[in-house]
C-alpha positions in Angstrom: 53.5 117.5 71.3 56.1 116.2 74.1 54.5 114.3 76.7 56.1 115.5 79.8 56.0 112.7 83.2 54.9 114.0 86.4 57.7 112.2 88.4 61.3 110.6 87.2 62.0 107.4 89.0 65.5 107.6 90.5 67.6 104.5 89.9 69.2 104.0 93.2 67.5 101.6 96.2 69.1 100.9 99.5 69.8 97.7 100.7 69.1 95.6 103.7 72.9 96.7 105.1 72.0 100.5 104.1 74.0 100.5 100.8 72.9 102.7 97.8 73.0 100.9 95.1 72.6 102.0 91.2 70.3 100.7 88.6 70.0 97.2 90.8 73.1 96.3 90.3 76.0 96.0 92.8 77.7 99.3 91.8 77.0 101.8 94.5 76.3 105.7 94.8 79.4 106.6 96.5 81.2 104.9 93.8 79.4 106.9 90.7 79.9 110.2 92.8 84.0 109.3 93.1 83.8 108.8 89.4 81.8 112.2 89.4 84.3 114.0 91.6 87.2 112.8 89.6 86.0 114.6 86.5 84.8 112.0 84.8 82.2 112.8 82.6 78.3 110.3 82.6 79.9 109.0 79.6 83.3 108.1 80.7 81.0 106.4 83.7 79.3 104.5 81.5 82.1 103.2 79.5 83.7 101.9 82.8 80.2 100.4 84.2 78.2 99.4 81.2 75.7 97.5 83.2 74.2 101.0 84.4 72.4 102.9 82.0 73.5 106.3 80.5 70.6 107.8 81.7 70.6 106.3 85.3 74.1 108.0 86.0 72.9 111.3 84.6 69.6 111.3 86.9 72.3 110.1 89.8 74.9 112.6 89.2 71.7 115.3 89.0 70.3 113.9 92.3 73.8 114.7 93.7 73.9 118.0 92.8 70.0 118.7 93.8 71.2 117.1 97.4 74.9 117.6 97.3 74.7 118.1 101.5 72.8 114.9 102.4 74.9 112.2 100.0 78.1 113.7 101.3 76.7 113.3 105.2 76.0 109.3 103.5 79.3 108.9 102.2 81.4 110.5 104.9 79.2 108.1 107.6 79.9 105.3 105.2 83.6 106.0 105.0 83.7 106.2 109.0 82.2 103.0 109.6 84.1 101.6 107.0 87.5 102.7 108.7 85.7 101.4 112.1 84.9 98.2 110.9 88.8 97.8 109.1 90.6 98.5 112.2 88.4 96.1 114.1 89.2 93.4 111.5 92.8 94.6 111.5 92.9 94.3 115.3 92.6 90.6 115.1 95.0 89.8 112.1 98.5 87.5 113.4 101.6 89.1 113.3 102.0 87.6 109.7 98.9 89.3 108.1 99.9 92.8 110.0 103.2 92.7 108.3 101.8 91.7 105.2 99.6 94.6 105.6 102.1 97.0 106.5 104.3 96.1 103.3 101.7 96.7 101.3 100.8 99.8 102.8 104.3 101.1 102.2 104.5 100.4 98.7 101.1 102.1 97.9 102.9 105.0 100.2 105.6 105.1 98.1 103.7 104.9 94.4 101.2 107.8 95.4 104.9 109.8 96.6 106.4 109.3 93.1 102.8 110.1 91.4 103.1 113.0 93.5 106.5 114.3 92.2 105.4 113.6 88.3 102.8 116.3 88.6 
């Protein structure tokens, strides 16, 4: 007979800075739920972060789905005060780095435009 577990442990833990993090390892939720959102299948996940177990990413992907509202509210808050904290960083950068910046910036412009007109 099937011995069924009263609880399933879910593999993610935040940190100290209020980072999900997968499986103890430094891969974090928001980065399994892009892979998630991209199409990628658990497996095609696993194949790219190996150190996370097959089963962890389908428990994470599940818990997603199960609280689809409250991880988006995480990752949009993350994103936001990601974006805060890069244009305070970016405020203080010489004239060198914000050109440097800005070139760089251009050509990733310009590569998602042409990606754009191959679809």
């Amino acid at each position: 007979m099937l011995a069924l577990p009263e609880t399933i442990v879910l593999p993610i833990k935040m940190d100290e800075h209020g980072v999900i993090h997968v499986s103890s390892t430094r891969i974090t939720l928001d980065t399994i739920i892009a892979c998630h959102h991209q199409g990628d299948s658990p497996e095609a996940v696993h194949e790219g972060f190996t150190s996370i177990p097959l089963t962890d990413i389908y428990a994470v992907i599940a818990y997603y789905l199960a609280h689809q509202a409250e991880v988006d509210a995480y990752i949009k808050a993350r994103a936001a005060s990601s974006s805060r904290i890069r244009t305070e960083v970016e405020a203080n950068y010489s004239p060198e780095q914000k050109a440097r910046t800005e070139y760089f910036r251009n050509i990733l412009a310009k590569k998602g435009k042409e990606q754009e007109q191959e679809t």
